[in-house]
SEDRENRO-159107 format. One record per residue (C-alpha): residue number from 1; residue in three letters; x, y, z. Coordinates in steps of 0.25 Angstrom, whole numbers. Each point is the difference from the previous one (the first is absolute). Layout:
N
    nr   rest      px      py      pz
   NUM    ALA       X       Y       Z
...
***
This chain:
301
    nr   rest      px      py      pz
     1    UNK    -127      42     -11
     2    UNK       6      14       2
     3    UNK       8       5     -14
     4    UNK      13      -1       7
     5    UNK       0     -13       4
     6    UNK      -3      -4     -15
     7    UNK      12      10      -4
     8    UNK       9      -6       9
     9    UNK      -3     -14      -4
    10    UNK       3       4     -16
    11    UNK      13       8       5
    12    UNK       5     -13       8
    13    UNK      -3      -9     -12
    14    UNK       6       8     -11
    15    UNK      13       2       9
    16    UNK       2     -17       3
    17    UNK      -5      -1     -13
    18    UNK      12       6      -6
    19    UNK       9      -6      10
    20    UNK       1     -12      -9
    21    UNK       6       8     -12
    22    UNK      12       6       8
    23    UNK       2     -14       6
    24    UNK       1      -5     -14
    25    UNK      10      11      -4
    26    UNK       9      -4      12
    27    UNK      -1     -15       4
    28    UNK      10      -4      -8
    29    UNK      11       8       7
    30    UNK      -4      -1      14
    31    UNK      -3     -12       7
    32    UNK     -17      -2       7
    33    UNK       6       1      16
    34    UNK      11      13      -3
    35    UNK     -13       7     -10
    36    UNK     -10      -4      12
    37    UNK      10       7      11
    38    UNK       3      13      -9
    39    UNK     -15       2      -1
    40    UNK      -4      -2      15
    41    UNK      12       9       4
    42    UNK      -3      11     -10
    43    UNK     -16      -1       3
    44    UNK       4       0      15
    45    UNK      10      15      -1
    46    UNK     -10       6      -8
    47    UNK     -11      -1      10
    48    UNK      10       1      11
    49    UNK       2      15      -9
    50    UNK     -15       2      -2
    51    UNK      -4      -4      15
    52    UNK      14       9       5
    53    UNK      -8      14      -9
    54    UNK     -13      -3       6
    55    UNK      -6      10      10
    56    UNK      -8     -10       9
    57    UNK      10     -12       7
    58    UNK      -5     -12       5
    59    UNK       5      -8      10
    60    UNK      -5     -16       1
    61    UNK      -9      -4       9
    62    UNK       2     -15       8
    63    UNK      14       0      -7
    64    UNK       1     -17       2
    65    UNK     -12      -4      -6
    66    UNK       1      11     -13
    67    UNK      13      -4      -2
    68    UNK      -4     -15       0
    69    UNK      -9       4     -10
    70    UNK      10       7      -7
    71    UNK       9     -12      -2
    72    UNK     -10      -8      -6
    73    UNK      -4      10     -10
    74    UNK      11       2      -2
    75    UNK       3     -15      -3
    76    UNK     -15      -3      -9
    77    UNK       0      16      -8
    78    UNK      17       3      -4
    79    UNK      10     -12       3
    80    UNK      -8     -12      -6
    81    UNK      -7       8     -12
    82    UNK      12       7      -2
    83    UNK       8     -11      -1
    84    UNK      -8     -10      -8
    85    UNK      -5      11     -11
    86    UNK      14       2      -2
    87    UNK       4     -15      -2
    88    UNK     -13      -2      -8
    89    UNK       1       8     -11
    90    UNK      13      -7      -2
    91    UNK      -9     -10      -6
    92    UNK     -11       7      -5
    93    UNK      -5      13      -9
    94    UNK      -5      12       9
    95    UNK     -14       0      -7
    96    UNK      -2     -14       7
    97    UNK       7       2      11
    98    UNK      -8      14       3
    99    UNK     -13     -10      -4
   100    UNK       4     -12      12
   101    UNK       0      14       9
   102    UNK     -13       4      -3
   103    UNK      -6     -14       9
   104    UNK       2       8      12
   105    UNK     -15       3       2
   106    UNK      -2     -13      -1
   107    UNK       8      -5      11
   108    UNK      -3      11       8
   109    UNK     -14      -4       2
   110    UNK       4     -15       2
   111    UNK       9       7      12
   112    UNK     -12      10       6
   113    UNK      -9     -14      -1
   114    UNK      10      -9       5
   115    UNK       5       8      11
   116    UNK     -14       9       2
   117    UNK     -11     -13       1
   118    UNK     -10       9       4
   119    UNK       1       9      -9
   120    UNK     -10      -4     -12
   121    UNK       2       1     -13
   122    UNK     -11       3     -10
   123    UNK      -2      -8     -13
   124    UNK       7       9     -10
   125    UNK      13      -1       8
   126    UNK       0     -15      -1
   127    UNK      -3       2     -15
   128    UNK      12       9      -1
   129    UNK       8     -12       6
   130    UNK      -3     -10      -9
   131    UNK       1       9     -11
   132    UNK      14       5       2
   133    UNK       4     -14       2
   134    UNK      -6      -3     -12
   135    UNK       9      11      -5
   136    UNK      13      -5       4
   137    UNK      -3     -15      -4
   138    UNK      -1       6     -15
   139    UNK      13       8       1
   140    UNK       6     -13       7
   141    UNK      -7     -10     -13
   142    UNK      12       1     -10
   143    UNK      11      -5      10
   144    UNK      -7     -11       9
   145    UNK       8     -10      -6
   146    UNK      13       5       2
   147    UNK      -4       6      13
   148    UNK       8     -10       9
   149    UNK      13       1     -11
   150    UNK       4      15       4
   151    UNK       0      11      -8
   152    UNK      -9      12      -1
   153    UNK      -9      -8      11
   154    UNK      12       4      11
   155    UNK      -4      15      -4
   156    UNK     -16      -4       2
   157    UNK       3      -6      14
   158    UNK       9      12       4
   159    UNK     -10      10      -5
   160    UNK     -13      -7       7
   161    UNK      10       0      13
   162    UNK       0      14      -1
   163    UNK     -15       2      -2
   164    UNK      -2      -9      12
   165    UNK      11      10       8
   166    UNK      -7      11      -4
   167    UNK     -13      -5       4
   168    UNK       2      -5      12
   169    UNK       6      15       6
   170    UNK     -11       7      -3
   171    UNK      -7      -7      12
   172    UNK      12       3       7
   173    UNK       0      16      -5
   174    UNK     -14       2       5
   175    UNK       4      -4      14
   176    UNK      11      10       0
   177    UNK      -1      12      12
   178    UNK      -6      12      -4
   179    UNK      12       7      -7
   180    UNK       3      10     -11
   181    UNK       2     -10     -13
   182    UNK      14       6      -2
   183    UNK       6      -3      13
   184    UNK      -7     -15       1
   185    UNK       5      -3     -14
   186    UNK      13       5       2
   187    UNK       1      -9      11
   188    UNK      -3     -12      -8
   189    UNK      10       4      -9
   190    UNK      11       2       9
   191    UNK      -2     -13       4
   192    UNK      -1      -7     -12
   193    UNK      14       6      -5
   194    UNK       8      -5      15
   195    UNK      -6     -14      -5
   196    UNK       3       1     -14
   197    UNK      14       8      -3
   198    UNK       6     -12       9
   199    UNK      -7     -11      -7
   200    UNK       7      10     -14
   201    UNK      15      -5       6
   202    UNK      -3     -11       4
   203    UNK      -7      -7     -14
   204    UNK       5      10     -10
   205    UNK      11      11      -4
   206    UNK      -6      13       1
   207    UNK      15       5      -2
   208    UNK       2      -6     -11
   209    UNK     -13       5      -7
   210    UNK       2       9     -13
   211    UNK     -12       9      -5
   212    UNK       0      11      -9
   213    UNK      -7      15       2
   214    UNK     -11      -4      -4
   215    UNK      -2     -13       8
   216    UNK       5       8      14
   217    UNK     -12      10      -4
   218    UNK     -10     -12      -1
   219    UNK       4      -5      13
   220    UNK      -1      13       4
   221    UNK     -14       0      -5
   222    UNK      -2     -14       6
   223    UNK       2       5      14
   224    UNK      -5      13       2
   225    UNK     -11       0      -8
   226    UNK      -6     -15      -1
   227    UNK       5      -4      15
   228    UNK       1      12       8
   229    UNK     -10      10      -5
   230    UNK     -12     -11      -5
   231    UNK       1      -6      13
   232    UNK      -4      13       9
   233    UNK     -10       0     -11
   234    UNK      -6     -14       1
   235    UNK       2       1      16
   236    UNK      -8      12      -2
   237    UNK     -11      -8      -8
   238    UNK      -3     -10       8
   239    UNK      -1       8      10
   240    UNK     -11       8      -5
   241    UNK      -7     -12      -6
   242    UNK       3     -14       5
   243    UNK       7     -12      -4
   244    UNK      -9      -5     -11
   245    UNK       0      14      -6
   246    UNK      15       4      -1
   247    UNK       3     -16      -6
   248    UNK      -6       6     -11
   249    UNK      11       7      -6
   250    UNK       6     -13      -2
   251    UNK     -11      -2     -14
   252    UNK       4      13      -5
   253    UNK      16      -5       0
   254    UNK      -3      -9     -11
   255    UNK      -6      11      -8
   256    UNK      12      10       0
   257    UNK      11     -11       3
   258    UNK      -7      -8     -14
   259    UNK      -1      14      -9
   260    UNK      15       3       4
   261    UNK       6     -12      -2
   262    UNK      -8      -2     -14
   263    UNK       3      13      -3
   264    UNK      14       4       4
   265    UNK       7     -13       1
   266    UNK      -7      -7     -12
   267    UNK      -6     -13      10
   268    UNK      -7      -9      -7
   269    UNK     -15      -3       6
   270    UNK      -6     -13      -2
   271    UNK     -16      -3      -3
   272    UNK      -1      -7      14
   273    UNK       9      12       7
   274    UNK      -9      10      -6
   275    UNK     -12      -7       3
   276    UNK       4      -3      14
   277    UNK       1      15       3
   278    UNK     -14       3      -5
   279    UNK      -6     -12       7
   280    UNK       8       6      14
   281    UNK      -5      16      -3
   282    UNK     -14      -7      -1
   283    UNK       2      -7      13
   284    UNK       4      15       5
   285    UNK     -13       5      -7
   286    UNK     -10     -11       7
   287    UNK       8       2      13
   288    UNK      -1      14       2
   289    UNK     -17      -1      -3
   290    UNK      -9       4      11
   291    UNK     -11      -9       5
   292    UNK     -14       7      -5
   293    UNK      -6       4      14
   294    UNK     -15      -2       1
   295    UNK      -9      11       1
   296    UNK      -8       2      11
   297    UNK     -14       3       0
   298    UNK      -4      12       2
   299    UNK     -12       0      13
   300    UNK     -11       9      -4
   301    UNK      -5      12      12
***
């Protein structure tokens, strides 16, 4: 695998990595629809501004179907995600939530299987599975009996829903036309804000929202940065490598979304959570192993 492509999937992970510590710093004063809608407008002007300086413009080919496509991914990468991380870590610590993120791999080769029947997969990606699974039951172990009483569970469930989001546009990325990644995922972010800056007034008060300096710059952050720059990124990604490949970024969100969360904000980790993360960087591991091929003999002359 070429050196960029692993570059590109540490960069991506390090910057959704961190994207749980500046949600931390400003959920408290801006409600999940209002924070999801700022992000997706900044993301979309800042490559709206990078696609207007670039020397080479693109128009889309077959403008019906890309923009069906578009919708969709819009939908499953920034509406849903945007909006459940948001409500989630209203309920839980970033370090798990960044962890419940990190299933993405998982899902996503349940979704190539699933909607790809032909395509096999060899043992170690099964194994990868069942260890990843294996992964979240632990992190899940502690609050199985309060599950169906609320609580931190509504954060789980909102977090996994974004996973699955996540996931299942990745099929729908790949698909895309052949575009430059800054216009394609401009697109999709465009999109994403017509849908959720109504759905800000209509549920919420984004008027009546109050931050400091220091929280406009995280939003900032938030959405020029960890929506609008790491999506040209990822788009970019998965087009160089594939589906399977590019959910990877999602094991290394845990990694940097843990250390800052333990580091900066003083989250507390539990044995099962740390355990968990290690059992699913194991799945990565065993998932990313290449099956030994055999020799051939070699015919004497």
């Amino acid at each position: 695998m070429n050196r960029t492509n692993y570059l590109l999937l540490l960069g991506i992970g390090l910057i959704w990595g961190s994207q749980f510590f500046f949600v931390d710093l400003v959920i408290s004063s801006i409600p999940p629809v209002t924070l999801a809608a700022c992000k997706a407008l900044l993301g979309a002007i800042t490559l709206a501004v990078l696609y207007g300086l670039s020397r080479n413009k693109e128009s889309i080919s077959e403008p019906a179907k890309a923009w069906k496509l578009f919708i969709w991914v819009g939908l499953l990468e920034a509406v849903v995600p945007f909006i459940l991380i948001g409500y989630g870590q209203q309920f839980i610590n970033s370090s798990t939530a960044s962890i419940l993120l990190g299933t993405g791999p998982i899902f996503t080769i349940l979704f190539v299987k699933i909607f790809s029947p032909s395509e096999k997969l060899p043992l170690n990606k099964w194994l990868s599975i069942l260890l990843g699974f294996a992964g979240l039951c632990l992190l899940f172990s502690p609050d199985f009996c309060s599950f169906a009483l609320g609580g931190s569970s509504v954060g789980y469930i909102a977090l996994l829903g974004a996973s699955i989001s996540f996931s299942a546009s990745l099929l729908l990325i790949k698909r895309l036309p052949p575009m430059s990644s800054i216009l394609a995922m401009r697109n999709v972010l465009w999109i994403a804000s017509v849908v959720l800056i109504p759905l800000a007034f209509i549920y919420e008060d984004p008027f009546g929202v109050r931050l400091n300096w220091q929280q406009v710059i995280y939003v900032f952050i938030l959405g020029v940065f960890q929506a609008g720059i790491v999506y040209m990124m990822y788009n970019t990604l998965i087009k160089r490598t594939g589906a399977t490949f590019a959910s990877l970024t999602n094991y290394l969100v845990p990694l940097f979304g843990v250390l800052l969360g333990s580091i900066i904000l003083g989250d507390q980790l539990t044995w099962n959570a740390i355990v968990a993360l290690v059992i699913i960087f194991i799945s990565m591991a065993i998932s990313e192993k290449r099956t030994k091929q055999p020799r051939r003999a070699i015919k004497a002359k």
